[in-house]
N, C-alpha and C positions, 0 to 999 in steps of 0.2 A: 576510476583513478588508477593509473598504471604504477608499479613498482618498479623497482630495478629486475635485473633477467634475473635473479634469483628466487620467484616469485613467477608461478604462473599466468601464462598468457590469458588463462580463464580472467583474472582479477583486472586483468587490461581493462577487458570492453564491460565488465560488470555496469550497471544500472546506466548505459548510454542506448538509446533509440537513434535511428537514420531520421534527419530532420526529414517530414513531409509534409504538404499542404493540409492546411485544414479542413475538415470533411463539409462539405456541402451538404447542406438539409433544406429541406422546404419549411418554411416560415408560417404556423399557426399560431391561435391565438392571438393575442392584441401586441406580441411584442416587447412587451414589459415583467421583467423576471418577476416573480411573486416573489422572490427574497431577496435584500438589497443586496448581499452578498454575493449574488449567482453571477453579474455581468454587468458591466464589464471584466468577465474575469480575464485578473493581472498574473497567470502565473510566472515564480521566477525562473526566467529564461537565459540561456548564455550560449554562447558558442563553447564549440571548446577542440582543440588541435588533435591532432594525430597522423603518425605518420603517413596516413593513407587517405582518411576521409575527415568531413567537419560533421560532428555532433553535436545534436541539442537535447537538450534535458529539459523537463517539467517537473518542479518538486513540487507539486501538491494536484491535486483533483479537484473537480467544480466542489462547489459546498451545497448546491443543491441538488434536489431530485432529477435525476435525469433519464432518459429513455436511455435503454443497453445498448440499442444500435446506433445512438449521437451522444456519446462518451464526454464532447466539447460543447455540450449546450444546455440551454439553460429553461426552466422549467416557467412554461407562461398559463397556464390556463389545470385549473387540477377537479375530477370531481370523486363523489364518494361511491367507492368502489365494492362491491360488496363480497363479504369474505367472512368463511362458516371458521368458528372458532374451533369446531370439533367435527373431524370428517370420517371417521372413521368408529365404528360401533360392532357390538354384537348381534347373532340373527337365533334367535329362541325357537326352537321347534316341538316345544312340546312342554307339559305346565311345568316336568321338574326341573328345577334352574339347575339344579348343577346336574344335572344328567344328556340336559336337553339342548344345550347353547352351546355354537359355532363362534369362537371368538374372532373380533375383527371379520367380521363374513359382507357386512354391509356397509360398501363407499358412496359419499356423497359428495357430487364436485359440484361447480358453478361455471358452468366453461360458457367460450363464445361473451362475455363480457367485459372485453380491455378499453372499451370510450364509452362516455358520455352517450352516444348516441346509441352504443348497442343494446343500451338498458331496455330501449323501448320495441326492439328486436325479437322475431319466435328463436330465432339462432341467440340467444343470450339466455339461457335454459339452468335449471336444478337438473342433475341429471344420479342419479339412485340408481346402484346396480349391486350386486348379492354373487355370495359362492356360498350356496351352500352342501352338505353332500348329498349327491345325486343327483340329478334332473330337475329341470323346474316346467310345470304343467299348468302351472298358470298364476298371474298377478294381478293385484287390484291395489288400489293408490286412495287416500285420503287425507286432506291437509285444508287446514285452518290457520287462521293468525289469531287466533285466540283459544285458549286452552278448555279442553272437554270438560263437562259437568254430566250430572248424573241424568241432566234434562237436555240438553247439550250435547251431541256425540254421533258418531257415527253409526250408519245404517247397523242394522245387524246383520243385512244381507251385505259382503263385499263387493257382488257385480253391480250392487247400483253405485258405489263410491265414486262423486264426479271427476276425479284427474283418473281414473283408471284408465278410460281412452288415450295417454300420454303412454303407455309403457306398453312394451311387447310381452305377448303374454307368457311365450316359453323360452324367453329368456331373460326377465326378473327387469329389464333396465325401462327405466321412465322417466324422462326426458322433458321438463315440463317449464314452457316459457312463462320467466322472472313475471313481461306483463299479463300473465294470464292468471296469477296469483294477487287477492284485493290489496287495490292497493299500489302495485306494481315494484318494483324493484326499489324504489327509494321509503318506502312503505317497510323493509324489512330492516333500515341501518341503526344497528341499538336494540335489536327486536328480538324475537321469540318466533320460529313457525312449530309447528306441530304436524305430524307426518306419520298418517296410520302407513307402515308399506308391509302388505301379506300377498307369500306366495304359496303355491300349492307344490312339493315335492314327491317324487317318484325314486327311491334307492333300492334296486331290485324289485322285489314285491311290495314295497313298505312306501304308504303313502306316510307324508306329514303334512301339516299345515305350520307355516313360519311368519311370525314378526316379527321386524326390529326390536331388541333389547330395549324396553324403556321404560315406559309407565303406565301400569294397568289400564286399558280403556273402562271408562266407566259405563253403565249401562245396559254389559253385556250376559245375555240368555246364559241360566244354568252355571255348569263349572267353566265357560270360557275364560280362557287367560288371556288372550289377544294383548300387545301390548302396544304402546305409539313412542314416537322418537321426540326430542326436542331438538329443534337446530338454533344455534343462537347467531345469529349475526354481527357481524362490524361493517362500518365503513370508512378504511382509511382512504383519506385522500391524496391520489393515484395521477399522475401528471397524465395529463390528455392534451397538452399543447406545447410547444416547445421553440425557442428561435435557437441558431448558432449563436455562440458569442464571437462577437470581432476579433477578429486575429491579429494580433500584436507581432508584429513585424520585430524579431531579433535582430539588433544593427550588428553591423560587419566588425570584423574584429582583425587588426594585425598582430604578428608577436614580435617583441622589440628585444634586442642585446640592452640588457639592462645595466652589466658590471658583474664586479667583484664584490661575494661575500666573505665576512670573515664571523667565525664564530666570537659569540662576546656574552656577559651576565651583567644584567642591570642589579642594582641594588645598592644599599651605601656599604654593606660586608656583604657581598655577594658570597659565595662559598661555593664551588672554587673560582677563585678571584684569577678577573682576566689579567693577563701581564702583556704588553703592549712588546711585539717584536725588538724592540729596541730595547726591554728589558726595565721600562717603568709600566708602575710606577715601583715596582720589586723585582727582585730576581737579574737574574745573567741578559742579558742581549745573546738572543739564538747566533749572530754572526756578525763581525765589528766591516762586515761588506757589504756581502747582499739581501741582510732583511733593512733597510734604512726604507722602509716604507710604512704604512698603517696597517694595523693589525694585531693580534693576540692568540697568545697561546696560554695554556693552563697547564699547574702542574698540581694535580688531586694526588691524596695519597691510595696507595693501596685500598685501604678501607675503603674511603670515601670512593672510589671509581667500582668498588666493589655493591656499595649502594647504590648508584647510578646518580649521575651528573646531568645536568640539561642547562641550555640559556636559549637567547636568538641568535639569529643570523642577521647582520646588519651589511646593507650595500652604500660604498661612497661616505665613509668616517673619515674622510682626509683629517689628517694631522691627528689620527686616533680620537678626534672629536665626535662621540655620540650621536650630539645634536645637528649633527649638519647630514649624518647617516639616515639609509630608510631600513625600518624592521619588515623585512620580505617573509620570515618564518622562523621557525624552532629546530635545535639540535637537541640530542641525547646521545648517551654513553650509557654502556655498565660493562663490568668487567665480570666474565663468569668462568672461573678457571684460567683456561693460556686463548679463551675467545672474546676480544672486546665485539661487544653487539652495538652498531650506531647507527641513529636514523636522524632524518633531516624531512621534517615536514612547513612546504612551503604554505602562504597564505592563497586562499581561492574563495576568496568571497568578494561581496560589491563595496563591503566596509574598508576591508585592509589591502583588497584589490589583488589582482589574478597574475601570479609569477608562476613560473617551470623552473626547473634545475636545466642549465647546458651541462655541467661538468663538475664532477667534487673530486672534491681531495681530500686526506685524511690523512694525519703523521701524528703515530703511536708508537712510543718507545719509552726507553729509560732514561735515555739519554738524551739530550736536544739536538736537533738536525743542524749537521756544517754548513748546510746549506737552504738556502730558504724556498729554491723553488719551488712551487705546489707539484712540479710535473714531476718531483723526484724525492714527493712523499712516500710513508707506507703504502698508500692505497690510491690509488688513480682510475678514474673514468672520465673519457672526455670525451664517449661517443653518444651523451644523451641529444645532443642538438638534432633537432627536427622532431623530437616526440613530446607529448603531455606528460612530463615527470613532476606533479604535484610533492611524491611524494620519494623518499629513496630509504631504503634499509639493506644494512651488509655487516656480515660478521671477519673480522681477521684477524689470522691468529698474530699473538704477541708474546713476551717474555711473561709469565706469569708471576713472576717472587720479586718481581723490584718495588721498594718501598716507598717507590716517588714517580708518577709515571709525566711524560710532557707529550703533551697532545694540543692540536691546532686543527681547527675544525674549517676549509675554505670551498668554497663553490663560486662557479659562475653561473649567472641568473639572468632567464630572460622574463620580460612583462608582457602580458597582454593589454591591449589601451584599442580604443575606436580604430577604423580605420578610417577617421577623417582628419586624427592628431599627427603630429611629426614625432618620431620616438625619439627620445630626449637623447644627449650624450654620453655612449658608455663611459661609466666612472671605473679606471683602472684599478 
């Protein structure tokens, strides 16, 4: 939304995108969004003017899951994805826990598995790898989907432990595909594995022996402490299929000379009450010549403009009749010291339909103007035409101590409308 120049050029092009086509994706799955919400999606779209280029705006996002790389499409096909609730662990090196534990020393990812189909893949792997300090001299690996018992349990030797073959030996990492564990990858969604992983460490002179922080292995010779990990598992369901959604054609848009607004308050005691140029239904007639036309000015007191004033803008009130006018937008007033502050915000929506400012005027005084014409108010600008002026805001200075002020709020307004309609007749 642009302001007037008094207001940087940043706030111009704020939240506008360069319209471009829509992204081409290749079409998996059956087609059919898994959520009725996803597509046809309608989002609200409009053109919108400027003096240089035509912009289109999106106010909202798909409402379903979508792949990062097709931002406009819509989710057809989903499966369950699997995903360690806790990745990250301690590595224990020796029985005193608190003397002997590297914290955070042991990572566990799940990589190489983003589809359906890579579940059943060696590249869709558990993959366990360790820092602990000094060198590592050698690893062994043990894992079950069922939890150790006193009868139940791992070798006591670690070179016979069957995923050891999985991991390099001096450098701790074991790599171990999802279907090579019982079961296979959908076997673990909701589930529990258990994971002896011991390395052997070299720090200087000083050998150690390390397991994962976790839970005493049962079974074990003498004073061993050896301990095993618990990994818990989820599977959220992860879009593995996806179509575009249909692209909805923005229609073309012209901008039309609308007419003359004049500021006005609805109400049955409006406060401050409009007075019709001609001086009803109260008050003086600004000029017994040239206001004999439709229109309104206001005269608030000190106070009152000092709390700040506001009504609409109405365009084509012939005869100061209301009902025969259209409400294009809203003014405001306040009076802060000797600087009246006024903005004029037009209407831009599909409800009350899409006007710009061509040109305002503004007349702030003590006095009522001898003359009516807007070009020879306080305040003039009449070089908005040809840009998107939604909105306008300007401060001018004025008399501050007068106890009664007469102000007339006027603009020219253009519409936006199809460009297959004839833009109606500017109302003087």
């Amino acid at each position: 939304m642009k302001y007037s120049t008094v207001l940087s050029l940043t706030a111009t092009f704020t939240g506008y995108v360069l319209a471009d086509t829509p992204p081409t994706c290749s079409t998996t799955g059956d087609n059919t969004p898994i959520t009725s919400t996803c597509c046809p999606r309608a989002p609200s779209k409009r053109l919108r003017r400027s003096a240089r280029e035509i912009f289109a705006r999106a106010d909202s996002s798909p409402t379903c899951p979508t792949p990062d790389f097709y931002p406009d499409s819509c989710c057809t096909r989903q499966f369950a994805k699997p995903h360690l609730e806790i990745a990250t662990f301690n590595l224990q090196c020796g029985a005193n826990e608190a003397t002997d534990t590297v914290d955070d020393a042991v990572k566990v990812d799940i990589v190489g598995c983003d589809t359906e189909a890579d579940l059943t893949k060696d590249t869709c792997y558990l993959m366990i790898s360790s820092t602990p300090v000094g060198s590592i001299t050698d690893t062994h690996l043990e894992i079950s989907t069922t939890q150790w018992t006193s009868t139940d349990h791992p070798t006591i030797d670690p070179a016979s432990w069957s995923f050891t073959s999985y991991c390099v030996k001096e450098t701790g990492v074991c790599q171990v595909p999802l279907n090579k564990i019982p079961g296979g990858a959908t076997a673990l969604c909701d589930k529990s594995l258990y994971v002896a992983y011991h390395i052997s460490t070299l720090d200087d002179t000083t050998e150690k022996t390390c397991t994962g922080d976790g839970t005493l292995i049962p079974g074990q010779p003498g004073n061993r402490w050896w301990e095993y990990l618990t990994l818990t598992f989820t599977c959220p369901q992860t879009c593995n299929g996806w179509c575009c959604c249909p692209s909805t054609q923005t229609p073309s848009t012209k901008v039309c000379p609308l007419g003359t607004a004049m500021g006005y308050k609805y109400g049955v005691n409006p406060n401050p009450m409009p007075i019709n140029l001609n001086g009803n239904p109260v008050g003086p007639a600004l000029s017994d010549n040239s206001c004999k036309r439709w229109g309104w000015y206001f005269t608030p007191s000190k106070a009152s403009l000092q709390a700040g004033i506001s009504g609409n803008l109405i365009v084509g009130a012939g005869g100061n009749d209301v009902n025969k006018g259209k409400d294009v937008g809203t003014w405001s007033a306040i009076l802060v010291g000797s600087q009246l502050n006024f903005e004029y915000h037009l209407y831009d929506d599909d409800s009350k339909g899409h006007f710009d400012l061509a040109e305002v005027h503004v007349y702030a005084a003590c006095v009522k103007p001898s003359k009516c014409s807007p070009g020879q108010y306080t305040f003039v600008d009449e070089t908005l035409t040809g840009n998107s002026d939604t909105s306008f805001m300007h401060s001018i200075t004025v008399d501050g101590t007068c106890s009664t002020y007469y102000l007339i709020f006027h603009a020219k307004v253009n519409q936006q409308i199809p460009s297959t309609e004839t833009c109606p007749a500017v109302v003087p």
